[in-house]
N, C-alpha and C positions, 0 to 999 in steps of 0.2 A: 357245109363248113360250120365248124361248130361257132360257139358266140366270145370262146377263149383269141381262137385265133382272126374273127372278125376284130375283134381289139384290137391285137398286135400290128394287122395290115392297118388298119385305121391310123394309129400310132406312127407306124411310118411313112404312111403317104404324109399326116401334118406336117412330120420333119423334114420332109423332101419339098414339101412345098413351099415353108418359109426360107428353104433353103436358095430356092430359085429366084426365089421374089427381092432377097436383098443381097442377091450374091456380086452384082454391080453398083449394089452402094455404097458411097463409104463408108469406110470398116468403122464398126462400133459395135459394142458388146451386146448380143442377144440373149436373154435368159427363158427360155423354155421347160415352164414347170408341170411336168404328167402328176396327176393327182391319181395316186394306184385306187385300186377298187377296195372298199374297205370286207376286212374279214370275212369270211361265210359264219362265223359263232358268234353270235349275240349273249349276252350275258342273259336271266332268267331272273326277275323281280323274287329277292327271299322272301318276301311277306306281298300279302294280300290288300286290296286297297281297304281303307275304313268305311265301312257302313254307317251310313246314318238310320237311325231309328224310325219308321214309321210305318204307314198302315198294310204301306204292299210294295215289292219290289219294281222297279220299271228299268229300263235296259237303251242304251242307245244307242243308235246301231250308224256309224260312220265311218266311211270306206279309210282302211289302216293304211300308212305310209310303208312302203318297203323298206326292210331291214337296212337298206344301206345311208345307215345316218351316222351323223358324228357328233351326237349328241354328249354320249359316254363311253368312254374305251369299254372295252368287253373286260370282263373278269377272266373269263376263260380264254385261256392262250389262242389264240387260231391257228392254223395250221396255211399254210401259203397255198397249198393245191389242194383243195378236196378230193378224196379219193373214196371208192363205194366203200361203207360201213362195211365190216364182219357182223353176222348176225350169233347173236345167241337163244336161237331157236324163232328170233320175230322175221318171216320171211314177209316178201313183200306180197300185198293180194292182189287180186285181179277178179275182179266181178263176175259172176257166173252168167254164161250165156243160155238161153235156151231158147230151144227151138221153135219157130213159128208155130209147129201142129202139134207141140204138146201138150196132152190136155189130162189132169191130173185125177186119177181114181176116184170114181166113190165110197165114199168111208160109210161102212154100215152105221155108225156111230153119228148123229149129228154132233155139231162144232159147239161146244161149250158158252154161254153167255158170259160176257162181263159183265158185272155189275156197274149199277148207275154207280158214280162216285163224286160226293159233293167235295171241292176242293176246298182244304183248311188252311189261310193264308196266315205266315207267319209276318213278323212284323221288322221287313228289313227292306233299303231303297237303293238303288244305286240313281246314278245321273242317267237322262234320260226323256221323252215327250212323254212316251206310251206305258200305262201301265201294265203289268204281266204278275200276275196272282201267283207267286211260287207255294204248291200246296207243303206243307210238315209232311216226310216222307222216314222211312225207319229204316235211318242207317245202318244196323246192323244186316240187313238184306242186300247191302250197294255195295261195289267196289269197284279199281280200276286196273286196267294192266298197262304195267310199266315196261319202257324199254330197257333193259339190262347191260346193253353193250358202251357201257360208260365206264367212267373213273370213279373211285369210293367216295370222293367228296362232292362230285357232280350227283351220283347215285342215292349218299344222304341226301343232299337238295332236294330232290325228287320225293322221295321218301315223308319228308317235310310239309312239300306241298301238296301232296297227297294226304297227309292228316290234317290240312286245312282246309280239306273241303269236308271234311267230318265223314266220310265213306270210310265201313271198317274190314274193307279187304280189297290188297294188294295180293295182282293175278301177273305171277311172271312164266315168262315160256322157256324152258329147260331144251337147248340145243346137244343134245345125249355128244354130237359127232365135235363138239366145239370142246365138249370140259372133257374127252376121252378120244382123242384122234390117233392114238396108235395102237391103244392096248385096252384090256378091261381090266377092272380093280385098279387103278392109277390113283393116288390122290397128288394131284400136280396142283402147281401155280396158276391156271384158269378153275379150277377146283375150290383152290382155296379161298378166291377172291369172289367166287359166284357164293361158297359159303359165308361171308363176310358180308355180302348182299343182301342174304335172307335173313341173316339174325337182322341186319339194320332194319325191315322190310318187317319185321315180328315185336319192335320194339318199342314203338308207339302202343299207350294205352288201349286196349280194347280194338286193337289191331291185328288180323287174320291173316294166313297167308295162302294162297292156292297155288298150285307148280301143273302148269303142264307140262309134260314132258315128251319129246319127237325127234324126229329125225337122228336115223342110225348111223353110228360112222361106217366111215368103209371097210374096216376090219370085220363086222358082221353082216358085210355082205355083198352078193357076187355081181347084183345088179347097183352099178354109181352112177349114174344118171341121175341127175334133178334129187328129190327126200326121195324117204322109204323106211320102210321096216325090218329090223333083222331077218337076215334067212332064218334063224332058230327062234321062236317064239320068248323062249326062255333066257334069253339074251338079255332082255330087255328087261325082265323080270329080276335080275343078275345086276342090271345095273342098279336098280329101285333099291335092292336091299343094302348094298355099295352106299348110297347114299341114304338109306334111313340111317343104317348100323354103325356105319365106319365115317360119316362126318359129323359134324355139328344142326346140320339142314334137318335131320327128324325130328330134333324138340323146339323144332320153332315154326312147322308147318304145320295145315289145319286139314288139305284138300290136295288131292292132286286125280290131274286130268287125263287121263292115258290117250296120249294121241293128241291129233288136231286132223279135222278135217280128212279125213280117210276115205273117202268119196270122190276127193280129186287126185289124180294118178301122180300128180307132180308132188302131191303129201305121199305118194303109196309106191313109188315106184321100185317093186323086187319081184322074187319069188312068192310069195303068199300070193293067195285069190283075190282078186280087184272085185270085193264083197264083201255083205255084211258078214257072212261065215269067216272070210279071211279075217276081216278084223276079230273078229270074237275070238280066235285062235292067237292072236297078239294080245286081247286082253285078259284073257282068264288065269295064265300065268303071273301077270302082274299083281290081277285081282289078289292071287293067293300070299304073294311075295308082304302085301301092304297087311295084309291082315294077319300074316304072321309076323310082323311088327308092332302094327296096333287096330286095336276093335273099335278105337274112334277115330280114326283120320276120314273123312269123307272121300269114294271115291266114285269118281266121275268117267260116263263114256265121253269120247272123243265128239268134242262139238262137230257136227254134219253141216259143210255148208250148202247154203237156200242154191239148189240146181237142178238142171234135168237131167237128161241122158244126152250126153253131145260123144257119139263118136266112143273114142278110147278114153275121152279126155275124162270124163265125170261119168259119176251114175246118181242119179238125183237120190236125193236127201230123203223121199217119203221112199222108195224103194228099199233103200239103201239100210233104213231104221228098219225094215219086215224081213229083208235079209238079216239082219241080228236076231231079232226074234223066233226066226224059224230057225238059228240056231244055237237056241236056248237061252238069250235072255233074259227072258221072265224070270228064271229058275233062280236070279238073285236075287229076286222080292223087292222090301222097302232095304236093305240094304247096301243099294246103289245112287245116283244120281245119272241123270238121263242129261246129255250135254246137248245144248240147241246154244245154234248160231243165228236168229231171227233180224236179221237184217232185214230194213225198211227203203233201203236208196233213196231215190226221190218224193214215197209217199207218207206221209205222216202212220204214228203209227194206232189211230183209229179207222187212217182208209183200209175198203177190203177191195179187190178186183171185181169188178173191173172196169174201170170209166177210162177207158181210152183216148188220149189228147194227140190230135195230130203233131207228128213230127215228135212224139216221145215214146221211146218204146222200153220204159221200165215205170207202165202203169198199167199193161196185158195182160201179164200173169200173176197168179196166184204165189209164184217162190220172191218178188218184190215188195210183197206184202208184211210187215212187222206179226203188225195178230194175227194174219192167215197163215206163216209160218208155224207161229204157236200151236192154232188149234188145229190144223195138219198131222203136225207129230203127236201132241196129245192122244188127238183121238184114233190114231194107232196104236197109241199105249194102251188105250182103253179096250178097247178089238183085241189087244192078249193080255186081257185080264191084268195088268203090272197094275200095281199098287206105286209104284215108285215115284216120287218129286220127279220137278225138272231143275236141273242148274243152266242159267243162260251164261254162259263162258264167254261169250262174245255180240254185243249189239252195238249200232250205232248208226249214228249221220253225217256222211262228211260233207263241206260246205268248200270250196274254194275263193270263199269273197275276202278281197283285199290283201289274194298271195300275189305276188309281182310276175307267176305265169301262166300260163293256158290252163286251163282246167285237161287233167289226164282223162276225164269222160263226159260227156256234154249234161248228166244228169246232176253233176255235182254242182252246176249252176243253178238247176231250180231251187238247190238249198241257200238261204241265208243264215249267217253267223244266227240271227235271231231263234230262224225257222229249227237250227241244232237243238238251242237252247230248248225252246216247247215243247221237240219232238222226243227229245231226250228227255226228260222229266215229266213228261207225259206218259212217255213208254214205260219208266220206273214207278209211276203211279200205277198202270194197268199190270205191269206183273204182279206187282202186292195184292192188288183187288185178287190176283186169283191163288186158291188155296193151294195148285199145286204146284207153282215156282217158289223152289227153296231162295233164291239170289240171283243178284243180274251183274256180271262185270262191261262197265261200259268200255268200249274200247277206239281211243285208247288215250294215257296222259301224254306222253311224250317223244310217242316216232317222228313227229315234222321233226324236222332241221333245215339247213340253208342247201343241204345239199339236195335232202329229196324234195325240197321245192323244186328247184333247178332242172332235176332231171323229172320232174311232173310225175312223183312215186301218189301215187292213190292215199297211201297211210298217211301223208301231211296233212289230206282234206281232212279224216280223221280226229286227227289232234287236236286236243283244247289246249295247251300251249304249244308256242308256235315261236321262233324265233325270227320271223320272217317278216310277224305284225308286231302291230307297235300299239299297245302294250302288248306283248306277249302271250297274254291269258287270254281266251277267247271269253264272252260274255258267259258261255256255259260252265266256264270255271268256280267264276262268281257265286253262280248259281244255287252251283252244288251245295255250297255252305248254309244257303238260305234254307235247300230244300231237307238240310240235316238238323239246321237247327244248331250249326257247329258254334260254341262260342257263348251259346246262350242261356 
């Protein structure tokens, strides 16, 4: 029984029971007031709290009220029944499993050293006991990925607070089946408002823009189950040029990602090979399409995410990168960017595998590991000679402290709001230290909402704004600004 209709019975047992109680008394007027359940949309603070000036930032970390206050009417209308989001290309994740007895290759190549790195503390405090050293970090390497499936003036918002945490790239994900559901070459009305997205998304000073692009509509293709790839390679390719040539989206983008995740069947489901061959066959079409529009857009493989081999479901990520290479990767040179999705879950991300803690089991393997991710694919890169950067398209730590439900995985409890914060801006410090990550998109700013608290969607833990907490911005918001130096 869901917790809608727990209400409603609730509701009328009260009325039936004051009913009984004074139904032989003399009559006299009873007022009976139901106080409804306020909104699921909470409004979103347009500016950022004031910093006070001093020697180092500290943070304080105290369990948030649930969104249901009535404090301040919401700006944004609400809607009476929440119903599931339409996605424009941001599907929901589900954590990679892997198997008790998998036990990951030897790499000819030993794993790359970080550098010691002395942290540079800038000089900003928020409230708080404890202090927390936010080192100066170079924001032209940082950015964030935004939820797209909103209104233009929700969407500016967004846009906004995003150039206030001083990060100079906005990473949005291109649903191909959402802006072209019946036909190819269309420029329609979800077309023109996702192009009204990107120039607002390019328009901020010293502001970058990266697209991935996924998920095939059903017109190109025979298998529609779950995502996937056109049956024709060159499909896809077709739509890229569509969109450099024939909208306004090519003079305002910087990057774009081909694919997502192409390793889980649920991103790959068609005709093409469940491999890295298959995909290379989906990208080099594309590749050709970008570059015969321009010699500078950066482009990227399809971030791999951290898994093993389960079944049909996945083919792990270090496999999965030697299948592209064996066919023919390399042959792009430094002219590509290498996408890695280096998730950390539960463990910070200087732990390596493997300290094993009873009753947790996402500190076993090496694919839970933030830097073990890294220097995994790396040093695969290096084994076929690639020269190429890495782009991280996707990192992060979701924490579930002080959402009003269960946590969707037990591991998102050992995070605190805090533990985001250091892990996050730790991880942004250790890519820089290494020479060959081009940039990191943290992800992500804005998937929570009230709905997928509710329904305990994984991407709420995710988010540094949050409409669920009270303030809104989680501490790592804050942060960001400190560690940019935005402002100063």
């Amino acid at each position: 029984m869901n917790r809608r209709l727990k209400k409603h019975l609730l509701i009328f047992s009260l009325i039936g029971a004051l009913w009984a109680l004074f139904a032989c008394a003399p009559e006299e007027r009873i007022t009976i007031v139901i106080t409804p359940t306020p909104a699921a949309v909470v409004n979103l603070p347009s500016s950022t709290p004031t910093l006070t000036q001093t020697a180092e930032i500290t943070v304080e970390m105290t369990p948030s009220p649930s969104a249901t206050h009535t404090s301040e009417p919401p700006v944004i209308a609400p809607t009476e029944t929440p119903q599931p989001l339409p996605t424009i290309g941001e599907g929901t994740r589900v954590g990679p499993v892997v198997p008790t007895d998998y036990v990951l290759p030897t790499l000819v190549v030993p794993s790359p050293v970080i550098p010691t790195i002395t942290p540079v503390p800038i000089t900003a405090t928020a409230t708080g006991p404890t202090a927390t050293p936010i080192p100066l970090l170079d924001a032209s390497r940082m950015g964030l990925q935004l939820y797209s499936n909103v209104g233009q003036a929700e969407w500016e918002n967004y846009v906004q607070m995003t150039e206030r945490t001083g990060v100079s790239w906005i990473k949005i994900q291109v649903n191909w089946a959402f802006l072209q559901p019946d036909a190819p070459n269309v420029f329609n009305d979800k077309m023109q408002l996702f192009e009204r997205q990107v120039e607002a998304a390019s328009r901020p000073p010293n502001m970058r823009v990266m697209l991935s692009i996924a998920k095939a509509p059903s017109w190109a293709r025979t298998i529609n189950s779950e995502d996937g790839p056109p049956d024709n390679p060159q499909a896809l390719a077709d739509f890229i040029t569509f969109m450099l040539t024939q909208t306004k989206i090519g003079g305002a983008i910087d990057a774009i990602e081909i694919w997502n995740e192409p390793n889980l069947i649920r991103e790959w489901r068609g005709t093409l090979p469940f491999n890295g061959a298959g995909y290379m066959q989906l990208f080099t079409p594309s590749y050709n399409a970008i570059r015969a529009y321009s010699p500078a857009l950066q482009i990227i493989t399809a971030g791999l995410a951290p898994t093993g081999n389960i079944g049909d479901a996945t083919v792990d990520d270090r496999t999965f990168l030697q299948q592209m290479y064996n066919a023919g990767l390399a042959n792009y040179g430094t002219d590509i960017f290498i996408g890695v999705h280096p998730y950390g879950w539960g463990n910070a991300p200087d732990a390596r595998c493997c300290n094993a803690i009873p009753d947790r089991g996402w500190d076993d393997d090496p694919h839970f590991f933030f830097i073990q991710n890294i220097e995994d694919l790396y040093a695969i890169m290096q084994n076929n000679r690639h020269g190429a950067k890495m782009w991280i398209t996707e990192f992060g730590w979701a924490t579930w402290e002080g959402l009003p439900t269960e946590a969707p995985e037990l591991w998102m409890t050992y995070n605190t709001a805090r533990d985001q914060l250091n892990h996050t801006i730790r991880a942004f410090q250790i890519g820089q230290s290494l020479p060959y990550i081009e940039g990191m998109i943290l992800w992500n700013l804005n998937f929570g909402n009230m709905f997928r608290v509710e329904q305990r969607d994984e991407v709420a833990g995710y988010s540094i704004i949050n409409p669920a907490l009270l303030p809104a911005e989680r501490p790592l918001y804050g942060a960001l600004s400190q560690a940019t130096g935005y402002g100063q």
